[in-house]
TORLOSE-448110 format. One record per residue (C-alpha): z, y, x. Coordinates in steps of 0.1 Angstrom, whole numbers, always signed. Example, Ala and Ser with C-alpha at 12.3 -4.5 7.8 and 13.67 -1.06 7.14 Angstrom:
2
@pz +78	py -45	px +123
@pz +71	py -11	px +137
END
This chain:
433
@pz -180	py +87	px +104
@pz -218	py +90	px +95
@pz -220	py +55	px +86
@pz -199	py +60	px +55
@pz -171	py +36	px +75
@pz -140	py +44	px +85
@pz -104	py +26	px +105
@pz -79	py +38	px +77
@pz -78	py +31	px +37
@pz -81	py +72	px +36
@pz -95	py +94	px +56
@pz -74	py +116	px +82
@pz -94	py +151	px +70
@pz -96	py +170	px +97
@pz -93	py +211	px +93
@pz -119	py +231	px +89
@pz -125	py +265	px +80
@pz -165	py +274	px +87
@pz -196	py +256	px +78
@pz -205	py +224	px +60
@pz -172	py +211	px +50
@pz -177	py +170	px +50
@pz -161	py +145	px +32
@pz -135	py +134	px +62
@pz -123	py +173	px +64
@pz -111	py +196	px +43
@pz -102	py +238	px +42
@pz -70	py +258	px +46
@pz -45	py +246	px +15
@pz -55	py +278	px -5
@pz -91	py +280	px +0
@pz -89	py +238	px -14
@pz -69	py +249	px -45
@pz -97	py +275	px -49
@pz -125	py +249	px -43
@pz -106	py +222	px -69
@pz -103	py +247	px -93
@pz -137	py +255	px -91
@pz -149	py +218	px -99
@pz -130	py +222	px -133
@pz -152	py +247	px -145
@pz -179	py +231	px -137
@pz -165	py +198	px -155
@pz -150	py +214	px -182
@pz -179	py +224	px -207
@pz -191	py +187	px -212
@pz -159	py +169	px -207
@pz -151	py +189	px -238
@pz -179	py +189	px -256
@pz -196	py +151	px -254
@pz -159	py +142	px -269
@pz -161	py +168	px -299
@pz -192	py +155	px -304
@pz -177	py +122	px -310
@pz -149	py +134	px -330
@pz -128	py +123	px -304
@pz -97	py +148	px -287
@pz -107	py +170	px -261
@pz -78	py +172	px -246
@pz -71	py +135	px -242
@pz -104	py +132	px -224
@pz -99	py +161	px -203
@pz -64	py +145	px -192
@pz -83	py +109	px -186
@pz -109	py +126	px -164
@pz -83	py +137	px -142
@pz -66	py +103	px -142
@pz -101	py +85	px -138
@pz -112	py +105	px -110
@pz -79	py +99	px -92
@pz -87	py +59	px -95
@pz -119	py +65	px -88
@pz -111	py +84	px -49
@pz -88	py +54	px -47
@pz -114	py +26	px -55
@pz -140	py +45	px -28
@pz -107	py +52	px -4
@pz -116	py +85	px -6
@pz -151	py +87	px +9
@pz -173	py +96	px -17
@pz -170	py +133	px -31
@pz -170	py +128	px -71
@pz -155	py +138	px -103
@pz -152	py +115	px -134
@pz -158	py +129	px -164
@pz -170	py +127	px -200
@pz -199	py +106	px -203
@pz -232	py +113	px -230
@pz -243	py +79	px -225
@pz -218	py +71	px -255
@pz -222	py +91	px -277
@pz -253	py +76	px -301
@pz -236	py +45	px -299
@pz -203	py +55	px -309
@pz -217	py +73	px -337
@pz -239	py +41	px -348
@pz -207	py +20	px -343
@pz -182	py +45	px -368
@pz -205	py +63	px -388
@pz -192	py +97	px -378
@pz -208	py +125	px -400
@pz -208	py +150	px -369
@pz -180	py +175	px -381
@pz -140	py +167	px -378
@pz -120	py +140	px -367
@pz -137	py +105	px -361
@pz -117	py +88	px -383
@pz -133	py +54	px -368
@pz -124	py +60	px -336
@pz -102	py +29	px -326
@pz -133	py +8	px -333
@pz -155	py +30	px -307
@pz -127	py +26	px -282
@pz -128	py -14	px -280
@pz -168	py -9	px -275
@pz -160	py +16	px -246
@pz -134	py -10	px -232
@pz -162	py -36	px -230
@pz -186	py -16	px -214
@pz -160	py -7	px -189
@pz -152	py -42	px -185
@pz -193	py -51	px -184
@pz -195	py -25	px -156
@pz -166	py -36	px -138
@pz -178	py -68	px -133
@pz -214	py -55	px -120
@pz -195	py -35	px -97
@pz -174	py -68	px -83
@pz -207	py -89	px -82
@pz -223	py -55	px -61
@pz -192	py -57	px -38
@pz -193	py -92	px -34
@pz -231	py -96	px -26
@pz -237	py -69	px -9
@pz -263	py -38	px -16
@pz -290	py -46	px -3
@pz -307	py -58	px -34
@pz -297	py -22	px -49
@pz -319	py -10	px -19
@pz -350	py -32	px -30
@pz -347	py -28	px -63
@pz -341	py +13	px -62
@pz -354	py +25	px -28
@pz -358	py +60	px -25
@pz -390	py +71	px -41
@pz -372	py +54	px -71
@pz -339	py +72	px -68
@pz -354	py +101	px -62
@pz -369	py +101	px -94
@pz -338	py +90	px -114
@pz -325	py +119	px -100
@pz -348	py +147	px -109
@pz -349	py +132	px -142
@pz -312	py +136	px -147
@pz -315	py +170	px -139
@pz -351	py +179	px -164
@pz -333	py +162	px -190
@pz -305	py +185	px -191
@pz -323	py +215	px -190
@pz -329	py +223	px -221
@pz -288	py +220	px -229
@pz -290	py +248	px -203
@pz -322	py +265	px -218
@pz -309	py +265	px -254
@pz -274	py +279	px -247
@pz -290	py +312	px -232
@pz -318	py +315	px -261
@pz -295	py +327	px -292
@pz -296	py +366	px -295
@pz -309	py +391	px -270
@pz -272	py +391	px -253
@pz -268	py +358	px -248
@pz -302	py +357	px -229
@pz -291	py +384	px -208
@pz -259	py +375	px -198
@pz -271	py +338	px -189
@pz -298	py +352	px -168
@pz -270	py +376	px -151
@pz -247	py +346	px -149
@pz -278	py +331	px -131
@pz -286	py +359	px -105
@pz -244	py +361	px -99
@pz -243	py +326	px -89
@pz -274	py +333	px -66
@pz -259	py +365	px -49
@pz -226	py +351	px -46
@pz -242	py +316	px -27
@pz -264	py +331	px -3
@pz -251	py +368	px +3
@pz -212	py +367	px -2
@pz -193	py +363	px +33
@pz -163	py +339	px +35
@pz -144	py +318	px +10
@pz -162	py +341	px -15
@pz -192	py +326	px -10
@pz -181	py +294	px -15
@pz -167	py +299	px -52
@pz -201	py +307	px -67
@pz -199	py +290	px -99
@pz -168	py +301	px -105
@pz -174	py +341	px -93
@pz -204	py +338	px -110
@pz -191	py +324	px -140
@pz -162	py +350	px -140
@pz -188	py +380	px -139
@pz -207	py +367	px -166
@pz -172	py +361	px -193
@pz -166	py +400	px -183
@pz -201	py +412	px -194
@pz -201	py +389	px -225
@pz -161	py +404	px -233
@pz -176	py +441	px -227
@pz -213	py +434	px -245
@pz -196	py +419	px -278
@pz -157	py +425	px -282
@pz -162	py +461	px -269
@pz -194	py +471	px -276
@pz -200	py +449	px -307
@pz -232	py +436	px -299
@pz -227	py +400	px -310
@pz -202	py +376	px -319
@pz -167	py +387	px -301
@pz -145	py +359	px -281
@pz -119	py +344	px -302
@pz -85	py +345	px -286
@pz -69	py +335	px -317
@pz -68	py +298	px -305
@pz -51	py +308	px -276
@pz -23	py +325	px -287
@pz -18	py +300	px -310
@pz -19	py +269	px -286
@pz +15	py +259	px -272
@pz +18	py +260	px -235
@pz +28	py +221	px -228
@pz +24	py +195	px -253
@pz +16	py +158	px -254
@pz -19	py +146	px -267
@pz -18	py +124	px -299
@pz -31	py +90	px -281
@pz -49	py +64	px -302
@pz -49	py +26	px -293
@pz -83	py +7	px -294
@pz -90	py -24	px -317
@pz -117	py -46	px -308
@pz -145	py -57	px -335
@pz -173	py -75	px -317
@pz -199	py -56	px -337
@pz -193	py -21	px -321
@pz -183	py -39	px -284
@pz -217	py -55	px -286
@pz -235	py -24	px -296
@pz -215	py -2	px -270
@pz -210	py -26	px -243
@pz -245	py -26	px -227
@pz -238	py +17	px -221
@pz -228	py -1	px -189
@pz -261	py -9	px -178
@pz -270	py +30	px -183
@pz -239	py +37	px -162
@pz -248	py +19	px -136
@pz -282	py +33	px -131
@pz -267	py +71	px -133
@pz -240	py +63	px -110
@pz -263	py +47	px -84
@pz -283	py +81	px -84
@pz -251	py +99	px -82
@pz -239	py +81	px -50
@pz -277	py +82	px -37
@pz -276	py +124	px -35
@pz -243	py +124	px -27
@pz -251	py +103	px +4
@pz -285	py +130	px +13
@pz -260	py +159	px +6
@pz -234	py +147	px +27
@pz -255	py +129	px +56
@pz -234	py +97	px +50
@pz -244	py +64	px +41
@pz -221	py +58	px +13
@pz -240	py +26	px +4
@pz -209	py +3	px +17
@pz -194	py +19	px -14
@pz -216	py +16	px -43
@pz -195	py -14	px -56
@pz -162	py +2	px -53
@pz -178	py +32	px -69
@pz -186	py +12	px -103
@pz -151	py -6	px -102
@pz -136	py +26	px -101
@pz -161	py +43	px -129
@pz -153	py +11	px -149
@pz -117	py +9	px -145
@pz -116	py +42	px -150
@pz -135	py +41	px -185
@pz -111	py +13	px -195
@pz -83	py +28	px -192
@pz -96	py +63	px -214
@pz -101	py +40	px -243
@pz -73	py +23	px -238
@pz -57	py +58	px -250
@pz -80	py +78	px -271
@pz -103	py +89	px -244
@pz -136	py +89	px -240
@pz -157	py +66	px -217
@pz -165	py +85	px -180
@pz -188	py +87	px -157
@pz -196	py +102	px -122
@pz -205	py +142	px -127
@pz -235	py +158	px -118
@pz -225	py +191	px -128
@pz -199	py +186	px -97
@pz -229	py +173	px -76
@pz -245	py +206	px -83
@pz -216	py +226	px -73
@pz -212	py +208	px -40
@pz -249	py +216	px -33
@pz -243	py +249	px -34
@pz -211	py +258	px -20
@pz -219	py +229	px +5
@pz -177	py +216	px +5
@pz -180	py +182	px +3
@pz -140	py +173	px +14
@pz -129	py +144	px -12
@pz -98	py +160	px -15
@pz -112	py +190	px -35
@pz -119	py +167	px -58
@pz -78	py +150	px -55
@pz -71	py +185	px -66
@pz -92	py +189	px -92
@pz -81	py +155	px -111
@pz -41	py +178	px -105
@pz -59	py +204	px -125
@pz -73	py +186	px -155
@pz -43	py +162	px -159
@pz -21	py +196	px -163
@pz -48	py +207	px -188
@pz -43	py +175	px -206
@pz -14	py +184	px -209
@pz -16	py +224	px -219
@pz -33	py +227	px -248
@pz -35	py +267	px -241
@pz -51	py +260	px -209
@pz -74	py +244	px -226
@pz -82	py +265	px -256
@pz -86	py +296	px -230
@pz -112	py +275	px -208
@pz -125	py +267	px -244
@pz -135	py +305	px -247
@pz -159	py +305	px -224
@pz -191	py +318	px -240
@pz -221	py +296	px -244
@pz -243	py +318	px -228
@pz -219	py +317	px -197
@pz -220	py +277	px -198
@pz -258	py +277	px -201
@pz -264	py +303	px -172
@pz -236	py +275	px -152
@pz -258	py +246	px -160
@pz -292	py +264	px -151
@pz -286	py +268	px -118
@pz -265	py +232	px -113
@pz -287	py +211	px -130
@pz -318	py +226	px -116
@pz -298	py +219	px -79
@pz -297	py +185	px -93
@pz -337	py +183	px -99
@pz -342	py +199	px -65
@pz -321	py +173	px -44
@pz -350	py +150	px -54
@pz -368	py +164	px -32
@pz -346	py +159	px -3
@pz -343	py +127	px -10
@pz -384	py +119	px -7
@pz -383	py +144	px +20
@pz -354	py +124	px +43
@pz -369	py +93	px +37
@pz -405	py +100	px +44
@pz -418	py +91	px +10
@pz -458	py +87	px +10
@pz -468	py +109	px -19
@pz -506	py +96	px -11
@pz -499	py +66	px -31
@pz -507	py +61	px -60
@pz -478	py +39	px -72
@pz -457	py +63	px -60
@pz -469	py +93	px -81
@pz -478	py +76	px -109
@pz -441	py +61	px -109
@pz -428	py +97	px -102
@pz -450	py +113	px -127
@pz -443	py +91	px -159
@pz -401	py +89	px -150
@pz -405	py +126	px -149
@pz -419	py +134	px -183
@pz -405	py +108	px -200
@pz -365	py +126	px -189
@pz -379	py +160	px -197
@pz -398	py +152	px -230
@pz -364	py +133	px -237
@pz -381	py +102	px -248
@pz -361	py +79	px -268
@pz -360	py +40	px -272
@pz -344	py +21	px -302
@pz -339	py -16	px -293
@pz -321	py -32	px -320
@pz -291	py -17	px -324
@pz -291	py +5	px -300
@pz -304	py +36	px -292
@pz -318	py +43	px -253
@pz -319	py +85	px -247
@pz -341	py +100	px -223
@pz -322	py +96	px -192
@pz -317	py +58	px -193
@pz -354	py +53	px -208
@pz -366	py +71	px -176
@pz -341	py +53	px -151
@pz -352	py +19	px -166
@pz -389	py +29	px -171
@pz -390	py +39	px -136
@pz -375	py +7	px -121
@pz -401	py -14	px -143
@pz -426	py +6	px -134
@pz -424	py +9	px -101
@pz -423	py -24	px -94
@pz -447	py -39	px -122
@pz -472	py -10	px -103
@pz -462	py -30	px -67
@pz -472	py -66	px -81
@pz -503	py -74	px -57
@pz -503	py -40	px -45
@pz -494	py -33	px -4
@pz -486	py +3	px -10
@pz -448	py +7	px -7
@pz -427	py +37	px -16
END
């Protein structure tokens, strides 16, 4: 229903085959495989990388994403389209808290997983007191010329991981920008079920021009395929149990806060894409996310979050059926557990990843504007654009707080700058946004 409420604990998904698919339908079984599949590329370059970064196992996070997301569609009842997957938010703590060097193993990493533990439990709780209270405080304290803003931000921020993956040699420029223009043709001139796997066509196009441009041609570095033939087909991941020193839970726990703020503008341009009001569900949402993170540490993983590389791909392929996204957990739990699967999606050229995240990050800038548009936001004001304005820069300038111990990146000083600001702007002031 459009009011985000439904009779059952699940939806009933009615069949559908043209149009905007919502979340209460879904496609023929093929075309959803297709779709699911689809949302693993599109989660697969940072749910590998943010834990490499860490020093943590890629493949153990790739298998909790799967598990997360499927605890996640059962914490919302399946009513809000979303994949959980590696989180950045963690990753200058959890180097603070071990003292990783950046290269390797983290040989630390038991000690980061009893921080991410706590900031799951921190979250979970926010999400219980949310669900218990109500959310009509999130709507005072956010309303939509706010989340609007934390939205765009997420998407500036990340543009120049998308910029700087296309700006090596002259090849890699050109086969990000064809990657680009692939997606493009593929979203708004390919008929059928072809048109809805743009990120995936268009990511395919763009591996076969970078294969024929460097291991045929020889004009840069050739894919290595040696990792691949040498990967076993099914194996199980090495877990790692946590321990818990309050130090690092202190210094990792308050991540959750950050969480919070990115989920909430997740669920907020989910809810325009859709045409849903999935606000009855903001507290399930952050159970889920926090449960979820839990129980990744509790094995090696790394702490997750909703994915706005997924919220990008439902903008343009315009599915929206929560069960695309059942089938996608399917996908990266059997990737967990195939570490050739995973060293062949590992082969995807950067170039190909950064023309990807050009086009989905900018859709995730864009929906911004929806969001003001929808709700009628008086750009007149000057609260409003000064609060619009400042958020903005400070997530593409990637502006950085340290307080204490711990270490605020640009997308959680702009989604706490704009909050403060916003409001500290409305003290006396009748202008409302």
């Amino acid at each position: 229903m459009a009011n985000g409420e439904d009779a059952g604990f699940l939806p009933q998904w009615r069949l559908k085959t043209e149009g905007v698919i919502g979340p209460d339908e879904r496609l023929p079984a093929g075309q959803t495989l297709l779709a699911g599949i689809q949302h693993v590329v599109a989660m697969f370059g940072s749910t590998a990388i943010a834990p490499i970064l860490m020093g943590f196992n890629p493949n153990i996070a790739i298998l909790f994403s799967g598990i997360g997301t499927l605890i996640f569609f059962l914490c919302v009842r399946g009513r809000v389209p979303s994949y959980l997957g590696s989180s950045f938010a963690f990753i200058a703590v959890v180097i603070a808290a071990t003292g990783y060097a950046g290269s390797g193993p983290n040989l630390n990493i038991p000690v980061a997983l009893g921080g991410i533990i706590a900031a799951g439990a921190l979250y979970t709780v926010i999400g219980l007191v949310v669900q218990a209270a109500g959310y009509a405080w999130v709507e005072k304290l956010m309303p939509p010329v706010v989340t609007g803003a934390i939205v765009a931000a997420i998407g500036l921020n990340l543009a120049p991981v998308a910029v700087k993956a296309v700006s090596g040699a002259a090849l890699d420029t050109w086969v990000g920008l064809l990657t680009v223009v692939a997606v493009g043709l593929v979203a708004v001139r390919a008929p059928g079920m072809i048109g809805r796997l743009p990120v995936l066509i268009g990511g395919l196009a763009g591996y076969v021009a970078y294969y024929l441009g460097t291991n045929v041609m020889g004009l840069g570095k050739p894919i290595d395929f040696s990792g691949v033939a040498a990967a076993s087909w099914f194996g199980l991941p090495a877990f790692t149990a946590p321990t818990f020193e309050l130090g690092a839970m202190l210094l990792i726990a308050p991540v959750a806060i950050v969480l919070v703020a990115e989920n909430l503008g997740h669920i907020k341009a989910i809810g325009v894409m859709t045409g849903r009001n999935l606000d009855p569900y903001i507290g399930r949402a952050f159970i889920g996310d926090g449960i979820a993170t839990m129980l990744s540490a509790s094995g090696g993983g790394t702490g997750v979050t909703t994915y706005a590389e997924n919220m990008g791909v439902m903008a343009v392929t315009k599915i929206y059926s929560t069960l695309i996204f059942v089938v996608a957990a399917a996908v990266a739990i059997l990737l967990g557990f195939s570490p050739k699967f995973g060293a062949l999606i590992l082969t995807i050229p950067g170039p190909v990843i950064g023309g990807l995240t050009i086009v989905v990050f900018g859709l995730i800038a864009a929906t911004a504007g929806r969001i003001w548009v929808q709700n009628k936001v008086d750009f007149s004001s000057s609260r409003n654009l000064i609060t619009v304005g400042a958020t903005l820069t400070v997530a593409a300038g990637d502006l950085t707080l340290k307080l204490g111990g711990m270490t605020l990146g640009g997308i959680g000083t702009a989604t706490f700058g704009c909050i403060l600001l916003y409001h500290l702007l409305g003290e006396g002031n009748r202008e409302e946004g």
